[in-house]
C-alpha positions in Angstrom: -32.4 174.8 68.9 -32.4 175.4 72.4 -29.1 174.1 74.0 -27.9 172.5 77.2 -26.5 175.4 79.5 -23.7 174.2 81.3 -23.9 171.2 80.7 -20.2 169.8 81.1 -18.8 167.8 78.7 -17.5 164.8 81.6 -17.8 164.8 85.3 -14.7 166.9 86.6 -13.4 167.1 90.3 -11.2 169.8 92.0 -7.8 167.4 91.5 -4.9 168.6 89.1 -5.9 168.3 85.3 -3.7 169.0 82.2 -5.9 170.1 79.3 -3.7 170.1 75.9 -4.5 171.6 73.1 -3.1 172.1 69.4 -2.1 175.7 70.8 -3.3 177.5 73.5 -3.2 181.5 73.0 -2.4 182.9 76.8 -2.3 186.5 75.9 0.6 186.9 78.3 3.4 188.5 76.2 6.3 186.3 78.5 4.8 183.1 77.3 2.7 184.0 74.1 2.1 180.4 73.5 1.7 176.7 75.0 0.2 173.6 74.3 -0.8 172.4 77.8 -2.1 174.4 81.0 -2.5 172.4 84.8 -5.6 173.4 86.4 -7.1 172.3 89.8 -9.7 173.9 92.0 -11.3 176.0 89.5 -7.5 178.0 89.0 -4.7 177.5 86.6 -1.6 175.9 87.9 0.9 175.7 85.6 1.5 176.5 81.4 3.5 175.5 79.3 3.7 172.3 77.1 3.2 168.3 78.5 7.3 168.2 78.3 7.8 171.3 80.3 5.5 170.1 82.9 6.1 166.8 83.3 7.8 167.5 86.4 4.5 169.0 88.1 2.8 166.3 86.8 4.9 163.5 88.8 4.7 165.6 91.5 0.8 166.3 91.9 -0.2 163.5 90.2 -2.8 165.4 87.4 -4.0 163.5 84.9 -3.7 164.3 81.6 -7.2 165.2 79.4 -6.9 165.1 75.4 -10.0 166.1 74.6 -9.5 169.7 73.0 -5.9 168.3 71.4 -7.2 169.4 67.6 -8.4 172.6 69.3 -7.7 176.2 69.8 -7.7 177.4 73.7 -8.2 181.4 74.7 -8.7 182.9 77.9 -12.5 182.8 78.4 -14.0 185.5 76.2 -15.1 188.7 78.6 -18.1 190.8 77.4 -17.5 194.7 79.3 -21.0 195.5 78.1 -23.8 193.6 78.0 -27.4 194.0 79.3 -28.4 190.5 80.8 -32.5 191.5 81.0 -32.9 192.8 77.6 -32.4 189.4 75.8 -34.0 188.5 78.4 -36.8 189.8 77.4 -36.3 190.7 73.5 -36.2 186.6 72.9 -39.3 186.5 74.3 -40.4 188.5 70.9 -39.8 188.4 67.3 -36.6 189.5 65.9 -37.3 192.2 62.7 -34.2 193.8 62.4 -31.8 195.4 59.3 -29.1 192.2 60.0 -30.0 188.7 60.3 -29.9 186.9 63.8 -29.0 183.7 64.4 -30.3 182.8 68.0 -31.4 180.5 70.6 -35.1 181.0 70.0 -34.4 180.7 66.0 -33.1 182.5 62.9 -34.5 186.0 61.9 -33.5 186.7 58.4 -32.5 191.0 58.2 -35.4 193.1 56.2 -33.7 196.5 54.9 -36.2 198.6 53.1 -39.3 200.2 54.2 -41.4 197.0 51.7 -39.8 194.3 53.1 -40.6 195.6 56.8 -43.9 196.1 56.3 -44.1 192.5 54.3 -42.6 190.3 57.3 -44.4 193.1 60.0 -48.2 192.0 58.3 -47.3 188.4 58.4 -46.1 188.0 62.0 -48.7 190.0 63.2 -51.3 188.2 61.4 -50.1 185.0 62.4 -50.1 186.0 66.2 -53.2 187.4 66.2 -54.6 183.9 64.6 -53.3 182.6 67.8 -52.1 184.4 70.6 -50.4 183.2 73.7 -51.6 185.5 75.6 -54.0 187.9 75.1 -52.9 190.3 77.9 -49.0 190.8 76.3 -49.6 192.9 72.7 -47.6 191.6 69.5 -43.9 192.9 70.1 -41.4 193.2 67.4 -37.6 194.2 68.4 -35.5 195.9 65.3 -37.6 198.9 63.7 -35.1 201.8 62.5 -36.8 204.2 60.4 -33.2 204.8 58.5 -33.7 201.7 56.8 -37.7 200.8 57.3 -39.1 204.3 57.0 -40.9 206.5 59.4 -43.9 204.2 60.7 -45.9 205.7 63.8 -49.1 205.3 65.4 -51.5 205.8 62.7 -49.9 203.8 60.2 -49.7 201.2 62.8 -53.6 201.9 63.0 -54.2 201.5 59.9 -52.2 198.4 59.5 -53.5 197.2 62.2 -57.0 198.5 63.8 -57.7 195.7 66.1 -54.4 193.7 67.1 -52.1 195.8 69.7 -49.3 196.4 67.9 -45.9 197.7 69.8 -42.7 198.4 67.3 -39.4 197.7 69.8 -36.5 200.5 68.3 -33.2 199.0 67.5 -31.8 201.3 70.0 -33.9 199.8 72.2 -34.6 203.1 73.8 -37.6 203.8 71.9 -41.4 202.3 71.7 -43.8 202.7 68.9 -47.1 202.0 70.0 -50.5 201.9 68.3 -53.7 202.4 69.7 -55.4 199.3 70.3 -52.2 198.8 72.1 -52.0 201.8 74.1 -55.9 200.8 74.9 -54.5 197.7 76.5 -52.2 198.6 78.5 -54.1 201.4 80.0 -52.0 204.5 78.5 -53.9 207.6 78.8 -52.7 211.2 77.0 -54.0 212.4 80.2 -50.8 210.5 82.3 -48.2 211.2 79.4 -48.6 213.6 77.4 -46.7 216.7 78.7 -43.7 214.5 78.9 -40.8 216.0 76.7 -39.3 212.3 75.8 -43.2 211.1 74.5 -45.1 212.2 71.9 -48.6 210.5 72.0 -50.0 211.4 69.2 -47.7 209.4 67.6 -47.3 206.4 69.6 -43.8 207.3 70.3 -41.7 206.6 73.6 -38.6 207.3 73.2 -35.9 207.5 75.9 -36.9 208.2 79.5 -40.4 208.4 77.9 -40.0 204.6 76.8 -39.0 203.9 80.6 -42.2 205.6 81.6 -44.0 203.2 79.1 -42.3 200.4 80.7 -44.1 199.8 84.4 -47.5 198.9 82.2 -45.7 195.9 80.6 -45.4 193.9 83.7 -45.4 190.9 81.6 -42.0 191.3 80.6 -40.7 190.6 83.7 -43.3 187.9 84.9 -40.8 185.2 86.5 -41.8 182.5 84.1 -41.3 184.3 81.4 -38.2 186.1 82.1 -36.3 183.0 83.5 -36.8 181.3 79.9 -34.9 184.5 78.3 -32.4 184.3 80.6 -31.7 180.7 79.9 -31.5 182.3 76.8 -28.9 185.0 77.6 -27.2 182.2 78.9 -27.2 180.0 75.9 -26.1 183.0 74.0 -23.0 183.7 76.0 -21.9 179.8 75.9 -22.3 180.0 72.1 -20.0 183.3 72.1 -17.3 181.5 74.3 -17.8 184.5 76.8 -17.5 183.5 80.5 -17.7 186.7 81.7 -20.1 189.3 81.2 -20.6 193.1 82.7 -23.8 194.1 82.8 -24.4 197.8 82.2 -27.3 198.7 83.8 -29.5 197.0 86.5 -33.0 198.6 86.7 -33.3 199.6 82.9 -36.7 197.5 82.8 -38.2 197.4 85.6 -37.4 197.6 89.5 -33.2 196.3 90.0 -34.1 194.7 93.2 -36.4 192.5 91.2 -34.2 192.1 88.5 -31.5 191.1 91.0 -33.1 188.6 92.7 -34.7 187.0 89.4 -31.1 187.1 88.1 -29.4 185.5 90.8 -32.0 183.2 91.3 -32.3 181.4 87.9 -28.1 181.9 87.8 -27.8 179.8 90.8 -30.6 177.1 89.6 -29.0 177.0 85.8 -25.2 177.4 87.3 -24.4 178.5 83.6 -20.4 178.2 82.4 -20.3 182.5 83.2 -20.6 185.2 85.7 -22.1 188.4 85.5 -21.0 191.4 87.2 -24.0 194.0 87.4 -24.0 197.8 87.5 -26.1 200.2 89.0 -27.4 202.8 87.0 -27.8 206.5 87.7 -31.1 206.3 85.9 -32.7 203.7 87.9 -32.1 205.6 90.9 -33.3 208.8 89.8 -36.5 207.3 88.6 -37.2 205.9 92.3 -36.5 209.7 94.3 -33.1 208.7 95.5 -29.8 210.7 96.0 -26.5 209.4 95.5 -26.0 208.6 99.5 -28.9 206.6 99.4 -28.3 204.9 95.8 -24.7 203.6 98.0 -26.7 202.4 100.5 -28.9 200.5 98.5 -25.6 199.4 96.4 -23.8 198.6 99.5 -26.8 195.9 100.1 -26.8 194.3 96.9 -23.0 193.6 97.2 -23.9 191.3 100.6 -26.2 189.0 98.1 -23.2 188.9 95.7 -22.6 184.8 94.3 -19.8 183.1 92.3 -22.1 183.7 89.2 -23.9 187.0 90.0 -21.4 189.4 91.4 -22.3 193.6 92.4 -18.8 195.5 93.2 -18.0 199.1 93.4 -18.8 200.5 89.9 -21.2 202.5 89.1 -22.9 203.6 85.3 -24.1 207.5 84.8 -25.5 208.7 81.5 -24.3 211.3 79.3 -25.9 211.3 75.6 -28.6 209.7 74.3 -28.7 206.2 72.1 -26.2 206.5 68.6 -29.0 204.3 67.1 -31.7 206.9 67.5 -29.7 210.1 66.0 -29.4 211.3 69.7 -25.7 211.4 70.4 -24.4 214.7 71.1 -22.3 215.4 68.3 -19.6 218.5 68.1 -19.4 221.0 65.2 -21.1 220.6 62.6 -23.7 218.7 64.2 -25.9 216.2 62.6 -26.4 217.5 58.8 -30.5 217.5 58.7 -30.4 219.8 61.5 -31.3 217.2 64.3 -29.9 218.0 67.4 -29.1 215.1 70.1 -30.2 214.7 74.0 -28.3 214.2 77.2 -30.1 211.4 79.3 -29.8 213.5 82.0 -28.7 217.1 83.0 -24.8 217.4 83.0 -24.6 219.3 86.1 -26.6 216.4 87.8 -24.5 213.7 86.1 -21.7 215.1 87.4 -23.1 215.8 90.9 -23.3 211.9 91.1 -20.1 211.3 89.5 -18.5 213.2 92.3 -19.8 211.5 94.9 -19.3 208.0 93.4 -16.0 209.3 92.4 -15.0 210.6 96.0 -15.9 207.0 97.4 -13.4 205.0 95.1 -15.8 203.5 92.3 -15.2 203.0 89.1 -17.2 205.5 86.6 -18.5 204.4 83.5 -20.1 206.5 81.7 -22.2 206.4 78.5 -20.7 208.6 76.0 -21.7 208.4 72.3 -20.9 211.7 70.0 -17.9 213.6 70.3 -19.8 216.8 72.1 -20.8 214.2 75.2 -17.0 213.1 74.6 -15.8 216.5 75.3 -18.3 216.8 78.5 -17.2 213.8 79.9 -13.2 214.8 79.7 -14.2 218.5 81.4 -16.1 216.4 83.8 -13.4 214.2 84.6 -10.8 216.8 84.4 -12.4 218.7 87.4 -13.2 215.6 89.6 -9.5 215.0 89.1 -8.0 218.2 89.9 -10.6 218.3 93.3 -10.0 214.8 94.2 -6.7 212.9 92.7 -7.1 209.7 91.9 -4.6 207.4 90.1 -5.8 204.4 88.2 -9.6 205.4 88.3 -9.9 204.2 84.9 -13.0 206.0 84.7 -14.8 203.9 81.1 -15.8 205.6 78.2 -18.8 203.3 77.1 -19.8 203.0 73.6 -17.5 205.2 71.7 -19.7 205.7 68.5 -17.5 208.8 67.0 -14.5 210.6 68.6 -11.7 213.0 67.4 -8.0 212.1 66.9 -7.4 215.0 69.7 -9.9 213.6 72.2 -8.1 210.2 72.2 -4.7 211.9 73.0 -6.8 213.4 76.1 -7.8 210.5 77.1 -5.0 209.0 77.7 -3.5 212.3 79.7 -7.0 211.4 81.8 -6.3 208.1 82.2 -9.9 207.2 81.3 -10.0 204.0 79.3 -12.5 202.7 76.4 -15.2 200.2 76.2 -16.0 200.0 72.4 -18.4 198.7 70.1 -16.9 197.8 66.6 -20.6 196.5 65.0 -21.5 200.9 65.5 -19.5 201.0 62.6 -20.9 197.7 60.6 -24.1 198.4 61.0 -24.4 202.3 60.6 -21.6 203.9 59.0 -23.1 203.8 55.3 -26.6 205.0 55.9 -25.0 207.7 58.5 -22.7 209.1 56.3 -25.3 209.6 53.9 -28.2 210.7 56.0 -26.6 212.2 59.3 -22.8 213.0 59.4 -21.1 212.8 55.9 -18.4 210.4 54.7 -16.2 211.7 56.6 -17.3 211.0 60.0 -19.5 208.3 59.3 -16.7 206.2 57.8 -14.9 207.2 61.2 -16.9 205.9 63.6 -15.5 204.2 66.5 -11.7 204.9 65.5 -9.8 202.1 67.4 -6.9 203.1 65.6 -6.7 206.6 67.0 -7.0 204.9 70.4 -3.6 202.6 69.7 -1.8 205.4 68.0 -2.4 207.4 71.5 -2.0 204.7 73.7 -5.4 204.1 75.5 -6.2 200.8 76.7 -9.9 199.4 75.4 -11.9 196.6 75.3 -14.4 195.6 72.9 -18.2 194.9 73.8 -21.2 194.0 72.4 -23.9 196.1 74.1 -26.3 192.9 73.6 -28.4 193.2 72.1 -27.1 196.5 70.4 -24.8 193.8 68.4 -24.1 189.9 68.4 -22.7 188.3 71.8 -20.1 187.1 69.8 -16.7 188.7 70.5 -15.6 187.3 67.7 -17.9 188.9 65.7 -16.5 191.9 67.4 -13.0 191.3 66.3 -14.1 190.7 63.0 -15.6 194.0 62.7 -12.7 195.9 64.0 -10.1 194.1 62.0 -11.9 194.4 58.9 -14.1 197.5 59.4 -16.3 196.4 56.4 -19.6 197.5 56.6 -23.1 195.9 56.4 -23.0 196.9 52.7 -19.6 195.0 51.9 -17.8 198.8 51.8 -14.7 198.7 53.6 -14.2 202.4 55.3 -12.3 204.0 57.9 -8.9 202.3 57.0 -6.8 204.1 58.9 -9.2 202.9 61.6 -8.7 199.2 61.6 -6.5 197.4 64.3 -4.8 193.9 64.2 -6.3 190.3 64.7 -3.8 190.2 68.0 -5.0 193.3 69.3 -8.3 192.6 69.2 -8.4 189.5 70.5 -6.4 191.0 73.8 -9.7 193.4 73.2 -12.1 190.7 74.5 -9.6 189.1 77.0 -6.6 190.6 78.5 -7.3 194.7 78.3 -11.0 193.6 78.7 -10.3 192.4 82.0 -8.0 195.5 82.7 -11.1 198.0 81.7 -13.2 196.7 84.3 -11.1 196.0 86.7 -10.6 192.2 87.2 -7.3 191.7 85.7 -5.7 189.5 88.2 -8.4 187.0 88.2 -9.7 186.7 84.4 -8.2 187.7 80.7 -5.2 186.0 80.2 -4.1 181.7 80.6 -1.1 182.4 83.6 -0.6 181.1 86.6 -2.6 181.7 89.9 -5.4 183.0 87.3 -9.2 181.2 87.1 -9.2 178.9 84.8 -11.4 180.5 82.0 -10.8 179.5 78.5 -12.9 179.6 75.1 -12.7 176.6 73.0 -12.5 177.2 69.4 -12.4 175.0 66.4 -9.8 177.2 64.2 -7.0 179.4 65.3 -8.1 182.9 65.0 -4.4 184.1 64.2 -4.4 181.7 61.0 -7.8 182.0 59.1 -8.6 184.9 57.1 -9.4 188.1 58.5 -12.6 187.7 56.7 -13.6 184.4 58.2 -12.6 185.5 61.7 -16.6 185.5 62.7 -17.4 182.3 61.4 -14.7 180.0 63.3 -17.5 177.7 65.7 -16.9 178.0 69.3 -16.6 174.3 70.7 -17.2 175.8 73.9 -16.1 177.0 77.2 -13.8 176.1 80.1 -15.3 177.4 83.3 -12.9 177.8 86.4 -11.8 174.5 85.6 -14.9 172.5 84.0 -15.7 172.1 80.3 -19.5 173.4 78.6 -19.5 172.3 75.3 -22.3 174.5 73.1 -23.6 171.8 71.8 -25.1 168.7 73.1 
């Protein structure tokens, strides 16, 4: 069902409003709790309860608005790490992934053994060749991991299917399987790619960089008609998630970030969705194009000038260490992946670091993708030097991702100051099948180790990495409370963190890992007015229930979005 972005709930004006609630959760430890909250102008004005303010309400004359009074008010969910273009583009396609999805564009029911996969693959590829929209795009399916669907490459894919062009869109999504009638039509030659180190053509396979190569002959994805109905998409999916802010991780990872900039800010400012989106350059796009880190400022410095209430470009700035934890190519320490695997970095260290110094030097925040613990232990040495040759206090240089750490390196990131941007559903989704296959119990039942970060006293933030996960922080919290796998095993005890702590982990220390902590993350005074409307009280219902309490909606800088028409 596609829903109605936006689309407030009743007309509101800039004058003084009390919402009330049944209990509103401010995440400010001086006033943990209320039951009414003043807003005017897009900004909170008072808290408290309708007693306590009565006095402010004589005084500016605010009405007084009843409608969430059986409900539960947050501070507007914040999302550190999404990637607005990918769903974008991926609901564009068919969803055939391990884990069901439940989203705008429909319901994809999870396939997890090699049968199954091939079952569902031969009957959406069958019906889309019957009748194709388009006879220029190739059939495009987003979810293949050959852990749980087998190896499958181009000349099974040929053999499946000799005469419909057939692309198979990695979980990661850094990686592209692609068969022959479609390599045919988009014009890929083994002449133009096949000395690359990240592509193998003989067996349709693109992974990394290589897939980014792959990417410039799918203009499609990016056509402005297309793309603008998968970002109404993105933006349906953040409303239904109660997030109302996002950070994007990565502008350029598709195709060229001026375009992707303009198309984004663009269909933001014609949709006006209840959410902003803070974007961040990416080392990788700028590499691609020739650039050095002077002129990758420059360019950032212009982007900033186009910067809206709903699309906003700061000083941050994203480098790359290790590759994708879906794809096995996380640099991991001693003993290393247990097949004998080895991982990639995304891009030389000693040119990750060049960046990073220059960034650094100019006062952005770093964050850096950082998967296995032996990328972890690059990133601290990295840090550690640009911090003796350049002190800087309060970088909070972000750790993104977090797939598998040590107990030792979360006591040195604290010394660093470096804070975390974690994603819980790592361990959800992948701890069973990589303790057997990649990393042993052990480490596999350790993945993302959110209680090593709280026992050393590192601030982080929880993220989804759409469409690596859900955009549903509470999803998120869910997984980090419980820690209970895909399977139903529950692993990593030691691991697991409280329902309060990780609710702060999508609002309050969310907005302190990126920066934007006096505007957004917590219900106080002088703040927006962002809140996330929910139907139960996350601190009451079961810890196993946390991911199915319905989001009403979303308060945004003052106006009400339901989810639902």
């Amino acid at each position: 069902m596609m829903l109605a972005v936006g689309a407030p709930a009743q007309a509101q004006t800039d004058d003084p409003v009390v919402l009330t609630a049944r209990k509103i959760h401010t995440m400010e430890p001086s006033l943990p709790e209320a039951t009414a909250v003043m807003v005017a102008a897009g900004r909170i004005v008072a808290v408290g309860t309708l007693e306590s303010l009565a006095g402010v309400i004589e005084l500016t004359g605010a009405k007084v608005d009843r409608r969430f009074e059986d409900k539960i008010l947050l501070p507007g969910f914040v999302d550190p790490h999404v990637h607005p273009s990918l769903p974008a583009v991926l609901t564009q396609f068919a969803f055939l992934a391990p884990e069901d999805w439940n989203l705008p564009t429909g319901q994809f029911p999870g396939v997890t053994t090699p049968a199954t996969y091939r079952a569902a693959l031969t009957r959406l590829v069958a019906a889309y060749a019957q009748d194709p929209p388009d006879e220029s795009v190739p059939f495009i399916a987003w979810g293949w991991h050959p852990l749980w669907h087998g190896e499958i490459y181009r000349d099974e894919l040929d053999e499946m299917f000799p005469n419909a062009p057939v692309i198979l869109w990695h979980r990661s999504f850094h990686e592209l399987i692609v068969n022959t009638a479609a390599l045919d039509l988009l014009g890929a030659t083994q002449e133009e790619y096949g000395d690359h180190h990240e592509i193998d053509f003989a067996k349709g396979r693109f992974y990394e960089n290589g897939a980014k190569k792959l990417l410039p002959r799918m203009p499609f994805l990016m056509a402005p008609d297309r793309f603008s109905t998968g970002m109404k998409n993105f933006f349906d999916m953040l409303l239904l998630g109660g997030v109302t802010t996002a950070v994007d991780m990565g502008i350029g990872i598709i195709g060229s970030s001026d375009t992707e900039l303009e198309l984004i800010g663009d269909i933001a400012a014609r949709e006006e969705p209840p959410a902003r989106i803070i974007l961040t350059p990416l080392i990788l796009d700028f590499l691609a194009r020739g650039k050095n880190p002077e002129q990758a400022m420059a360019e950032i410095d212009a982007w900033r000038e186009r910067t809206s209430k709903r699309v906003i470009v700061d000083r941050r700035f994203k480098v790359m260490m290790d590759g994708a934890i879906f794809s096995g190519l996380s640099q991991m320490g001693p003993p290393g992946y247990l097949d004998g695997h080895d991982g990639l970095w995304m891009v030389p260290l000693e040119v990750t670091e060049k960046w990073a110094r220059t960034f650094w030097r100019a006062g952005y925040q770093i964050h850096a993708h950082t998967n296995g613990d032996g990328s972890l232990a690059a990133l601290i040495d990295m840090v550690s030097r640009l911090q003796r040759e350049t002190p800087r206090p309060n970088h909070r240089t972000v750790l993104e991702h977090f797939a598998y750490s040590t107990e030792d390196q979360a006591h040195q990131l604290k010394e660093l100051g470096i804070v975390v941007s974690a994603n819980p559903y790592y361990h959800h989704i992948l701890s069973d099948v990589y303790s057997e296959r990649w990393l042993g119990p052990d480490r596999g039942s350790q993945m993302v180790r959110l209680g090593s970060l709280e026992r050393a006293g590192v601030v982080y933030a929880l993220h989804s990495d759409a469409p690596m996960a859900p955009l549903e922080p509470l999803r998120l919290v869910s997984t980090a409370v419980n820690r209970t796998t895909i399977n139903g095993n529950t692993t990593g005890h030691a691991e697991r963190i409280s329902v309060e702590r990780a609710l702060r982990a999508v609002t309050r220390d969310a907005a302190w890992v990126v920066g934007k902590e006096d505007e957004i993350g917590s219900i106080r005074a002088g703040k927006l007015a962002d809140f996330v409307v929910l139907e139960e009280d996350p601190m009451e219902v079961a810890p196993e229930r946390l991911h199915e309490i319905e989001v009403w909606g979303v308060v945004f800088e003052g106006k009400p979005a339901a989810s639902r028409p």
